[in-house]
C-alpha positions in Angstrom: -89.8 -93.1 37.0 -87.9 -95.1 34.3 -85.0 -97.4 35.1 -81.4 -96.0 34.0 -79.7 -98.4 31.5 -77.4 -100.2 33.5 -80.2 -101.2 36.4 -82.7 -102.5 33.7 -79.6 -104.3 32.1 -79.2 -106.2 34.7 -82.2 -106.7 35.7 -83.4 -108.5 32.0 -80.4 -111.1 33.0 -82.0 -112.3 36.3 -85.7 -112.3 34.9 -84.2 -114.9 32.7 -83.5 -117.3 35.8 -87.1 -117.5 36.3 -88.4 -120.9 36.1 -92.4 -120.4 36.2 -94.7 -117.5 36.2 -95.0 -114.3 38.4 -98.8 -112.6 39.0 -97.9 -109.1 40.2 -101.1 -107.9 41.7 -100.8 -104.0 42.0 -102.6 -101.4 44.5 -102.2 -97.5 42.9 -103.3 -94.5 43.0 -102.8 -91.0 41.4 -99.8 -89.9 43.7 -96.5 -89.7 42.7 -95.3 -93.3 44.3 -98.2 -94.8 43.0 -96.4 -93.7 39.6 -93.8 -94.3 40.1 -94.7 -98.0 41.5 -96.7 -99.0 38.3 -93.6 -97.2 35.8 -91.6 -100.3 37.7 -94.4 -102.9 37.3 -95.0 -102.1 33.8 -91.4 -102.6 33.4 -90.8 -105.6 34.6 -93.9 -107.0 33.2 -92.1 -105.7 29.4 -88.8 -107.3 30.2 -90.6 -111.0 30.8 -93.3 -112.6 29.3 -93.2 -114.8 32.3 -94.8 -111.8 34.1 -98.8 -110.9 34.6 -99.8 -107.7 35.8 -103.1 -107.9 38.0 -104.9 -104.6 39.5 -106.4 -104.8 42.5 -107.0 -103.3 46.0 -105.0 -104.7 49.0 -104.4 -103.1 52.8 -101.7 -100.0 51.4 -102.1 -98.6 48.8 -99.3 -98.4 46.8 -98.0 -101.6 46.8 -98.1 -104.4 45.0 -97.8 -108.5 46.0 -95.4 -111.2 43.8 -97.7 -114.5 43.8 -97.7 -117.4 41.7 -100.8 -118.0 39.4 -104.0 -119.4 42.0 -101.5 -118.7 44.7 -100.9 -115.7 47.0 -97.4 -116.0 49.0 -97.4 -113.0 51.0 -94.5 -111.7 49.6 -96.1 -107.6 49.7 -93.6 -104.4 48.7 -95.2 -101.4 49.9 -93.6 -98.4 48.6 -91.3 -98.8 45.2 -88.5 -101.3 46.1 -85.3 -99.5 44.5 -81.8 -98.5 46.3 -80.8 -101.2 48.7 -84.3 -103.1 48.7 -83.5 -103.7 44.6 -82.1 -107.5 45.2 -85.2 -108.0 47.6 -87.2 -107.8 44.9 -85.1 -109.5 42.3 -84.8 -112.5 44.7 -88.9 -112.2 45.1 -89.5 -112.8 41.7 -86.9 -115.5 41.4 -88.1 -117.7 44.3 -91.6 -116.9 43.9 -91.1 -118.5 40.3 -89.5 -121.2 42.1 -85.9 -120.5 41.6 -84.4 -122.6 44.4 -82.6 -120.2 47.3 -79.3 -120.1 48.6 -80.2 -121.3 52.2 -79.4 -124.6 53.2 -81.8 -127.7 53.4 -82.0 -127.8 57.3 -83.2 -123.9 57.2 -85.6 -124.5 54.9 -87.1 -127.7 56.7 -87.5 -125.6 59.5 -89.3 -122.5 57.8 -92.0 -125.3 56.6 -92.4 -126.7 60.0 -93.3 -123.7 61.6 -97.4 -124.0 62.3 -99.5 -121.2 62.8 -100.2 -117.3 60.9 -97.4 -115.4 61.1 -98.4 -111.6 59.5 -94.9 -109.6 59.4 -94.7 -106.0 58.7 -91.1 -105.0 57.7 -90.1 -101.1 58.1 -87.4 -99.5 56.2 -85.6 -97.1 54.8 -84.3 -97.7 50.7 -80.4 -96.2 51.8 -80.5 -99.0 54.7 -78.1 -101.6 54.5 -79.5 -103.8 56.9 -83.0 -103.7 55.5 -83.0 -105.9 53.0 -81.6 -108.7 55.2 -84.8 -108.9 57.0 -86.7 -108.3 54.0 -84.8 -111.2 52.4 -85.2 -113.1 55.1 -89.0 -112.7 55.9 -90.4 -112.5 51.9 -88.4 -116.4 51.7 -90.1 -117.6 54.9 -93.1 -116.0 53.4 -92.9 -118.4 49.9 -92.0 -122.0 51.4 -94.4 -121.4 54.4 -97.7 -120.3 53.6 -98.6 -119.3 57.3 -96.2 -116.8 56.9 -96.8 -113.0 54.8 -94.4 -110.2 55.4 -95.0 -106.6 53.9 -91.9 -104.4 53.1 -93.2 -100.9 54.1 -90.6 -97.8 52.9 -91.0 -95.4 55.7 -90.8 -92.6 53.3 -93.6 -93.6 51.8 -95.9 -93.9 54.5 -94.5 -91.3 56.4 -98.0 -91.1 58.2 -98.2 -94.9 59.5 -94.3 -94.7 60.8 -94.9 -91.4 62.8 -97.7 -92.7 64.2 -96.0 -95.7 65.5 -93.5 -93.7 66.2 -91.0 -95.9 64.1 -87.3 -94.4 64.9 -85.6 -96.6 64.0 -85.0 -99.3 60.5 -85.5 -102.0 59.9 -88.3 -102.4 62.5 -90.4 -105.8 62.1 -93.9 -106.1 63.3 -95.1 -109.5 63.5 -99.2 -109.4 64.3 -99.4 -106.0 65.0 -96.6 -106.1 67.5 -93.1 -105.5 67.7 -91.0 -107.9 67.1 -87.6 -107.1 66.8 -85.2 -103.9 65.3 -82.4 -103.7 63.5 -80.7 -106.0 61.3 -81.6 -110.0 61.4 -80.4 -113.4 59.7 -82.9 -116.0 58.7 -81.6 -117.7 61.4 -82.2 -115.2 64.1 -85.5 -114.8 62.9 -86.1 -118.8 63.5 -84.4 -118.5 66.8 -86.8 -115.7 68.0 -89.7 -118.1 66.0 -88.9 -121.9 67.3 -87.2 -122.5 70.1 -83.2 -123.8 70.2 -83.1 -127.7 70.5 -79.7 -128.2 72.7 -80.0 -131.9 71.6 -78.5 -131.3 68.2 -75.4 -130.3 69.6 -74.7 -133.8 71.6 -73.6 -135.8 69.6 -70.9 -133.4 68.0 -67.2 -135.5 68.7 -64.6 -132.9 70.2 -62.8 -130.3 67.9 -59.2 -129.8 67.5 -59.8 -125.9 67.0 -62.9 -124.3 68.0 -63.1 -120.5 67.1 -65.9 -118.4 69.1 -67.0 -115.5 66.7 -67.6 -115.1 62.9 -66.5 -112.1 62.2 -63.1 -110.9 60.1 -60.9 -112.5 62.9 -63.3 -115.7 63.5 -63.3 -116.4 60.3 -59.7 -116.1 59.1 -58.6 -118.1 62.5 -61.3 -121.0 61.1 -59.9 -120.8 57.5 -56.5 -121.1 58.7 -57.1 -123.9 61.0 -59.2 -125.9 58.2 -56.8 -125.7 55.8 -54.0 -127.8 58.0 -56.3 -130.9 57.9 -57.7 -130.9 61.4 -61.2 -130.7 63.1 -62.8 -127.2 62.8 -66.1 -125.7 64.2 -67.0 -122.1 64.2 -69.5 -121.2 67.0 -71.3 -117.7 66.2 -74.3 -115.7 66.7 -74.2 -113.8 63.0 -71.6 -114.4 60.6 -69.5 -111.2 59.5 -70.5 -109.7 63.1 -70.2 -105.9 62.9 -68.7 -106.0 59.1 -72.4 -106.3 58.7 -73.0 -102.9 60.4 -70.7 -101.3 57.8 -71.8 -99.5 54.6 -68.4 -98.7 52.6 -64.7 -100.2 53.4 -61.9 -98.6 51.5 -59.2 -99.6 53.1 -59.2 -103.2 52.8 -55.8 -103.6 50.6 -56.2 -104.9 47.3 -60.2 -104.0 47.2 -60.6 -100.3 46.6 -64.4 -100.8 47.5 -66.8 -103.0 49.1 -69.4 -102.9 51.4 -69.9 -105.0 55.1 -72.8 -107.2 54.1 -70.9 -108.5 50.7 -67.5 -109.2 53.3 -69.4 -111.1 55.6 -70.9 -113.0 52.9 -68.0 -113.8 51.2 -66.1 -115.1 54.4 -68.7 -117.4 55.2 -68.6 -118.8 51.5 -65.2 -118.6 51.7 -65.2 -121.1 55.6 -67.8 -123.0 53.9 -65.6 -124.3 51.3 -62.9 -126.0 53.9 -66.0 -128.2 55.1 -66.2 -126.1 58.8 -68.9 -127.0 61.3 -70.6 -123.7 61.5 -72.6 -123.1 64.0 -75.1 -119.5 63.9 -76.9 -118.1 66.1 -75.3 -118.9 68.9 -74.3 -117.4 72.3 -71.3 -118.6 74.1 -71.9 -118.3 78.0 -69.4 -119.9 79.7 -65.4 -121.4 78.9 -63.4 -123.5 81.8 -60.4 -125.7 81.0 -60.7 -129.6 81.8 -59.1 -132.2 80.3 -60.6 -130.8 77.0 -61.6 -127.1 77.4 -65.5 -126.7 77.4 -67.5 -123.9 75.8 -71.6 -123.9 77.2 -73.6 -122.1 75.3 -76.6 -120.1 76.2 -78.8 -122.4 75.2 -77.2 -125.0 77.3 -75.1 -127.1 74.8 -71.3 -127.9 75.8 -69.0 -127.9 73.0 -65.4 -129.6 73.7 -62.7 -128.7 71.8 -58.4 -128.8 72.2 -57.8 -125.6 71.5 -60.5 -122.1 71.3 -60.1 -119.5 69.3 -62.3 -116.4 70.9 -62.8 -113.9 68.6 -66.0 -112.2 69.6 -65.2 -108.7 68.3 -66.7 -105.5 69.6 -70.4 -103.6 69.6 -70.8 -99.9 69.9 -70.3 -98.4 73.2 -73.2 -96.8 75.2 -73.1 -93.6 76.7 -74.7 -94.8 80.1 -76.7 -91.4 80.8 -79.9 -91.3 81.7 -83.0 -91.5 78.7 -80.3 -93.4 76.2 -81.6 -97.1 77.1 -85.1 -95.7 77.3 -85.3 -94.2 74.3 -83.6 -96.5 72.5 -84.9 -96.8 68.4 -87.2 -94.0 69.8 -84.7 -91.4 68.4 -81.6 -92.8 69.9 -79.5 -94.7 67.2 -76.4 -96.2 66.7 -76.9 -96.0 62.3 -77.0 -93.1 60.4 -77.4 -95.0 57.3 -80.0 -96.6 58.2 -81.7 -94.4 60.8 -80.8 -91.0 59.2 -83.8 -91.0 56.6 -86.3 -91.1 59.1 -85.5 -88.0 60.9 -85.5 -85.8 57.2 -86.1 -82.4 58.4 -85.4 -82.8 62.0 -82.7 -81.6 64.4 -80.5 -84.2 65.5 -76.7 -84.5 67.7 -74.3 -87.0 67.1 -72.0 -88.0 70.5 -68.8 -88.5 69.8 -65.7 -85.8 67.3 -63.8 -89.5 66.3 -63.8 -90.8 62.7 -67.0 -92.2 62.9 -68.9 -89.6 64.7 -67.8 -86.7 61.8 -68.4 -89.0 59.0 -71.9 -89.4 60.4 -72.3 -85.8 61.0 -71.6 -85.4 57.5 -74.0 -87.9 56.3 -76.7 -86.3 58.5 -76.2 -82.6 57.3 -77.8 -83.8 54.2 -81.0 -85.5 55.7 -81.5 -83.5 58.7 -82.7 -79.8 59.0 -79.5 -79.0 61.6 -76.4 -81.3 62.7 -75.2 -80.7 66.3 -71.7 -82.6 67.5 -71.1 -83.1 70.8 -67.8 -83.8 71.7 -66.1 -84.8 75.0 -62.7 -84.0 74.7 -61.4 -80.1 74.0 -60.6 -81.0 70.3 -62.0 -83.2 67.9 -60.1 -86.5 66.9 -61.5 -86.9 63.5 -58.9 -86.8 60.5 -58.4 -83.0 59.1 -60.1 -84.0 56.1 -63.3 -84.8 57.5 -63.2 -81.7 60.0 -62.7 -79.3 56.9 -65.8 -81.0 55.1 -68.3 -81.0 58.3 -67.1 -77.1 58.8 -68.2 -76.2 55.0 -71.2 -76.9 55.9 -74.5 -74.7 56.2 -76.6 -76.6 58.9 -73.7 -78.1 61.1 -72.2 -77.0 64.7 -69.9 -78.6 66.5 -69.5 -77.9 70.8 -66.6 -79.3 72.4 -66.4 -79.8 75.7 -69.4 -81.1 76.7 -70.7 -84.2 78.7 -73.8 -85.6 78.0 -75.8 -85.6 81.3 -79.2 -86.9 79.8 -81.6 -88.1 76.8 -85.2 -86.4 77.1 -87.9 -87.4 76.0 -91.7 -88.2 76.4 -92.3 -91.4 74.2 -89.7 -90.2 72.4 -86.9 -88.1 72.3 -87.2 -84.2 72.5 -83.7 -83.3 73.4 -80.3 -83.7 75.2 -79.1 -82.1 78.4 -75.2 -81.7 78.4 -72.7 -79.9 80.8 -70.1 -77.0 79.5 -66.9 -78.9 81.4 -65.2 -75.9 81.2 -67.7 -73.6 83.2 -70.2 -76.0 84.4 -73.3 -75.1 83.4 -75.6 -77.6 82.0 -77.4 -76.9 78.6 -80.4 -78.3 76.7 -80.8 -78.3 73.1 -84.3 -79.4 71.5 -83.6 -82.5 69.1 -85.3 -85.4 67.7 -83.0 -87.6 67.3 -78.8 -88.5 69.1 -76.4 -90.8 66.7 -74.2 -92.3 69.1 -70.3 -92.6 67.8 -68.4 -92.9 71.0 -66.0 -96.2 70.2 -66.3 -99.7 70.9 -66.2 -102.3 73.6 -65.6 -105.9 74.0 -67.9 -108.7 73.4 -66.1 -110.1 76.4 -68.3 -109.9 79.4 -69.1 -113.8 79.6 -66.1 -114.3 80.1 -65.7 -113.3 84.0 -62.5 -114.0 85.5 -61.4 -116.6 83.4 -59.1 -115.8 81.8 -56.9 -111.9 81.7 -58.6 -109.0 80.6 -57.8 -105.2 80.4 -59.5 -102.7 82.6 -61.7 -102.2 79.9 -62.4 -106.1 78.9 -60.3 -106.4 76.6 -58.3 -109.8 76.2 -54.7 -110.3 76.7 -52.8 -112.0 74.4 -49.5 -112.3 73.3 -47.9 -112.4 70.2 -48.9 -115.8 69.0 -52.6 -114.9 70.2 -52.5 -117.1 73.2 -54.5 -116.0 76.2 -53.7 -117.3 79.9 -55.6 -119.8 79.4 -53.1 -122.7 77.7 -55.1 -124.2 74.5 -57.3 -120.7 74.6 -56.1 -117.9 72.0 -57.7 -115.1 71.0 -57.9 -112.7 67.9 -59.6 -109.0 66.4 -61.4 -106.4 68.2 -62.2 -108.5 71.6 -58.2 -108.4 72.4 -56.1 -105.5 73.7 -54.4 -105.4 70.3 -53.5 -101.7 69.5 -55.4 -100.8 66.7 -58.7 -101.7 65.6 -59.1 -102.5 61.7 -60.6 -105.2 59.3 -57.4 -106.5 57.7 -55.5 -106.4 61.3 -58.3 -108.4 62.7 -58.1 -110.8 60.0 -54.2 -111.3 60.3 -54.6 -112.0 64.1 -56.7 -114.2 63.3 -54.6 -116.1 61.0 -52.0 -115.6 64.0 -54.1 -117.5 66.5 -55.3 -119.9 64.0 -50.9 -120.9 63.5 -50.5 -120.6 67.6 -53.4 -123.0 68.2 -52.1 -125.4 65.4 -48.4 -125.0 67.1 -49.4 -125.5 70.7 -51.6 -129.0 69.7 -48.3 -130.2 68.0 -46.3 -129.6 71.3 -48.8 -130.5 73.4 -49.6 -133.9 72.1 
């Protein structure tokens, strides 16, 4: 397998950014990835003289590590890094040859601190979006620390080893032979699950004038807005972009006919960084109360005092609550059909839920999976026209309206769903391996108890300057009961709040 014109192209530009030399020491085979694998090696090794090829036997065969000369970093690709794992192993060969990373210095002091062997092994899928974040993530820890390896493993390459783990789920990260997490994860998450949260850094921290609570669209157009007029700003969030990251294509962001979540979410936190913000990741808000100053805890303890917040915690995908969903939960219950979809190639699966989302995963699905079943509540779908005609011209699609899931089965991993006819009653089982749940969001809202008004279904009040009923607390994006639920919408509430908060401090002073 050759490179097409335009990948290699690009690819002879960043091997020029290389600063030292790259030892690729290579495990193969006669099978087809094993080809495939050294067709890649032997490629790169033509486009760079800065690059040795080394062959060699290590634990999977094929694979191949990225070392320095004398020096083994860990840094292991199992399988043949293309589709979205490509810029994991562009980055590996830049850092390896000591290209300096975009992280900052304090995240890089910690990943050398960290004492002890650390062995990761990082499943995935090569249409994953999420994937190479913890790649990323896990092959830098792997070159500044070397206590630290991680293996990228492509599940569809080792279909064997993920089945008998019984992997359902990408990216799943094992960290000496157990699990350690699922789904997508930031550097600093990782270091949060890794070391410990010191509280203590936090202390010292003077009051803010504006203090926004979430990163995604909203957070961060409220903390852009509220930088740019000159006063104190701190952004308080657990991972910047929030569920932008989750998304694979946006098309209806105005002015950008394309783009994808991970690429918005890092682009507003370039953008926030350039107004000189305090931002503050990986972190869980837990508690807000009104004093002199109003006071945010945190879950790790740390109070944060600020003049005005700015909550704009956004929204994660609703559960179904039925019995068998938490359970079986990355055992063939997902949330991703980018991500998950390839690993149940073949299989039967359902997707809950006739909305936007829930067809446009259906769709998705009908090409991976053997047969597509939809379950819908309601006695007609809500999906646009346009997606309803595509799902119905399809072969290995059905769609049943009317039903309510009743249960998830499943022995160590899911066999099937158990729903009720609403019209007639009866309760029906289909055999499955695997439910994509697309029922809708709720509110990232529950920490906030009765503080402050919410909706029957969490969602914050606000008015039309985005204060809450709270004075000095606003409120922006998916978390509020605004009416419609969008990128660009959040991003102008945002903005809103951002102008309230700036407008209330100037009368309220």
């Amino acid at each position: 397998m050759k490179l097409d014109a335009e990948i290699k192209q690009q690819l002879e530009q960043y091997l020029q950014l290389m600063e030292g030399d790259i030892l690729l020491k290579v495990s193969a085979q006669t099978d087809t990835v094993s080809r495939d694998m050294l067709d890649l090696v032997e490629e790169l090794s033509s486009m760079s003289n800065r690059i040795k090829v080394e062959h060699t036997t290590l634990s999977r065969t094929p694979s191949f590590s990225v070392n320095r000369p004398g020096e083994d970093t860990g840094v292991v690709f199992a399988g043949v890094p293309l589709g979205h794992e490509f810029t994991s192993l562009v980055l590996a060969l830049l850092q390896t040859s000591g290209r300096p990373p975009k992280v900052e210095q304090s995240v890089i002091d910690q990943i050398k601190s960290i004492k002890g062997e650390y062995r990761f092994e990082t499943y995935v899928s090569l249409s994953c979006h999420n994937c190479p974040d913890v790649v990323q993530a896990l092959n830098l820890m792997s070159i500044l620390n070397p206590g630290i390896s991680n293996t990228m493993i492509d599940g569809a390459a080792f279909k064997e080893e993920v089945e008998s783990k019984e992997i359902l789920a990408v990216p799943t990260v094992y960290l000496n032979g157990e699990v350690f997490g699922s789904g997508r994860m930031t550097i600093e998450d990782i270091l949060a699950k890794l070391v410990t949260s010191d509280p203590s850094e936090f202390e010292n921290k003077e009051p803010y004038d504006v203090l926004v609570v979430g990163g995604g669209p909203a957070g961060a157009s409220a903390a852009i807005y509220a930088a740019r007029k000159g006063i104190r700003t701190g952004i308080v969030a657990e991972r910047f972009g929030g569920q932008v990251n989750d998304t694979l294509g946006i098309e209806n962001f105005i002015s950008v006919k394309y783009t994808e979540g991970p690429k918005l979410a890092a682009s507003l936190e370039e953008h926030a960084k350039e107004y000189g913000i305090d931002i503050m990741k990986s972190q869980r808000a837990k508690r807000l109360e009104k004093k002199d100053l109003i006071e945010l805890e945190l879950e790790n303890g740390a109070v944060l005092k600020s003049k005005t917040v700015i909550i704009s915690t956004g929204a994660r995908w609703r559960n179904m609550g039925v019995p068998g969903e938490a359970e079986f939960k990355n055992k063939g219950v997902a949330y991703c059909p980018h991500c998950d979809g390839p690993l149940f190639a073949g299989k039967p699966v359902a997707v809950v839920g006739g909305g936007n989302s829930g067809i446009e995963a259906a769709i998705d699905l009908a090409g991976i999976a053997s047969h597509v079943t939809v379950l819908e509540f309601m006695p007609e779908l809500k999906a646009d026209s346009v997606l309803q005609d595509r799902l119905n011209s399809l072969p290995n699609t059905t769609v049943i309206k009317n039903a309510q899931v009743k249960e998830v089965t499943g022995t160590s991993k899911v066999n099937g769903v158990t729903y009720i006819e609403r019209e007639s009653g009866e309760e029906k089982h289909i055999d499955l391996d695997g439910i994509f749940v697309q029922i809708g969001l709720v509110p990232n809202t529950d920490w906030l108890g009765d503080s402050l008004e919410r909706t029957r279904m969490g969602e914050i009040v606000v008015d039309k300057h985005g204060a809450t009923t709270i004075p000095g607390v606003f409120a922006a994006g998916d978390c509020t009961d605004s009416a419609y639920k969008q990128i660009i919408i959040s991003m102008g509430s945002g903005a809103t709040a951002a102008l309230g908060a700036f407008d209330y401090m100037i009368r309220n002073q």
